[in-house]
C-alpha positions in Angstrom: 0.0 0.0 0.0 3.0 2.8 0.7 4.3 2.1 -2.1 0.9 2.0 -4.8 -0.6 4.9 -2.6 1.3 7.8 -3.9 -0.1 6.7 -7.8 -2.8 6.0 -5.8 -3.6 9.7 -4.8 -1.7 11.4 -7.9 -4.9 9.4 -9.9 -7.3 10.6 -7.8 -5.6 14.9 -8.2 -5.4 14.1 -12.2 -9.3 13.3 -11.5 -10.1 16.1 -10.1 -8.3 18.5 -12.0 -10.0 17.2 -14.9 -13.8 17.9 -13.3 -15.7 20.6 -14.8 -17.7 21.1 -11.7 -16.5 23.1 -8.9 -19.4 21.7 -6.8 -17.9 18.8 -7.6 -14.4 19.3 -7.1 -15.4 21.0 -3.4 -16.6 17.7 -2.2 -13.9 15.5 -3.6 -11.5 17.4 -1.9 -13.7 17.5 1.4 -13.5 14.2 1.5 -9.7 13.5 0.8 -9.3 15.9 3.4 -11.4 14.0 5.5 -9.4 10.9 4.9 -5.9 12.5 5.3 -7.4 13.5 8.7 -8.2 10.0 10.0 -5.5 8.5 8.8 -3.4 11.0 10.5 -5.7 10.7 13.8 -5.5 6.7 14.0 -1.4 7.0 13.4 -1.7 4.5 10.1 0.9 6.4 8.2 3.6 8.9 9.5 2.9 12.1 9.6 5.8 13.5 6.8 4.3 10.4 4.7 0.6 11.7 4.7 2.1 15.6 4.0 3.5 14.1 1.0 0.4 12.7 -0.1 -1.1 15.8 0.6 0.9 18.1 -1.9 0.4 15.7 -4.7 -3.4 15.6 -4.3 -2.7 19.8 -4.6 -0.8 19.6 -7.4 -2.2 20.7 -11.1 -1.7 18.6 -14.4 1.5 20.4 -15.2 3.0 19.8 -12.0 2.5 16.6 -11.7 3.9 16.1 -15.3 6.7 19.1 -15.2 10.4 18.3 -15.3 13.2 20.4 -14.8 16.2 18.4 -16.5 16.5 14.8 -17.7 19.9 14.0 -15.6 20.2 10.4 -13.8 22.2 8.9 -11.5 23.0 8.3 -7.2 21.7 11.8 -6.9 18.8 10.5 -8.4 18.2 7.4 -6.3 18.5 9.5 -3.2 15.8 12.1 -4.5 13.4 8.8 -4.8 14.4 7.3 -1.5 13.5 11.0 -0.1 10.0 11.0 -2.1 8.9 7.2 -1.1 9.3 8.3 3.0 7.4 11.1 2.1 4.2 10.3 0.2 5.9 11.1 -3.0 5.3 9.5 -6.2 9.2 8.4 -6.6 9.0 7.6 -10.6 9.6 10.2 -13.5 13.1 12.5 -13.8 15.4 14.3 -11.5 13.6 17.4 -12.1 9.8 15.9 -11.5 11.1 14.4 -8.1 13.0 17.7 -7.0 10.1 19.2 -8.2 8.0 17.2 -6.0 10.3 17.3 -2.9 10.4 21.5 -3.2 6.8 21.1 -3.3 6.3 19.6 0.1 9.2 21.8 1.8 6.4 24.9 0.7 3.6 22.7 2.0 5.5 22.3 5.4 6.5 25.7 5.4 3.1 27.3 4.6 1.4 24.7 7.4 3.9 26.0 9.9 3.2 29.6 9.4 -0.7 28.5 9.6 0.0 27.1 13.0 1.7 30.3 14.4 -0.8 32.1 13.3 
């Protein structure tokens, strides 16, 4: 499940991006919330794993198909190590997973601020 979950949830984003509804899109995302909530109430996935999850499910089309450079290699490998512990899709390029990773460093940041505030 950790590992299909990420796919899992970028599905379910590409999903509602697509919907023409905002009625529609409102209660989709009510709902994910919902389930991001309970999962993080009942501990049955850590909490930097479910913020990961979190940012793809914000993510647009072009995020979730941007990338910045086509360069492999160990760098690489660590960058989808990083992305699996956090609720990251770890598949695509260099640039989709530091993409992905900068992503959840804004999330954080922005839920921080929220909390001080």
């Amino acid at each position: 499940l950790l590992r299909e979950l990420p796919a899992m949830i970028e599905a379910v984003a590409r999903m509602k991006n697509a919907m023409e509804s905002n009625m529609l899109k409102k209660e989709v995302k009510v709902r994910i919330e919902k389930l991001f909530d309970a999962w993080l109430q009942n501990s049955v996935f850590s909490p930097a794993f479910i913020q990961g999850l979190q940012v793809v499910y914000q993510m647009s089309d072009a995020e979730l198909d941007s990338s910045v450079d086509d360069e492999e290699g160990e760098e690489t490998d660590s960058l989808r190590i990083q992305c699996k512990y956090n609720g990251l899709p770890n598949y695509g390029r260099r640039g989709q997973l530091l993409m992905r990773l900068k992503r959840l460093k804004e999330f954080r940041e922005e839920s921080a601020a929220r909390e001080e505030g």
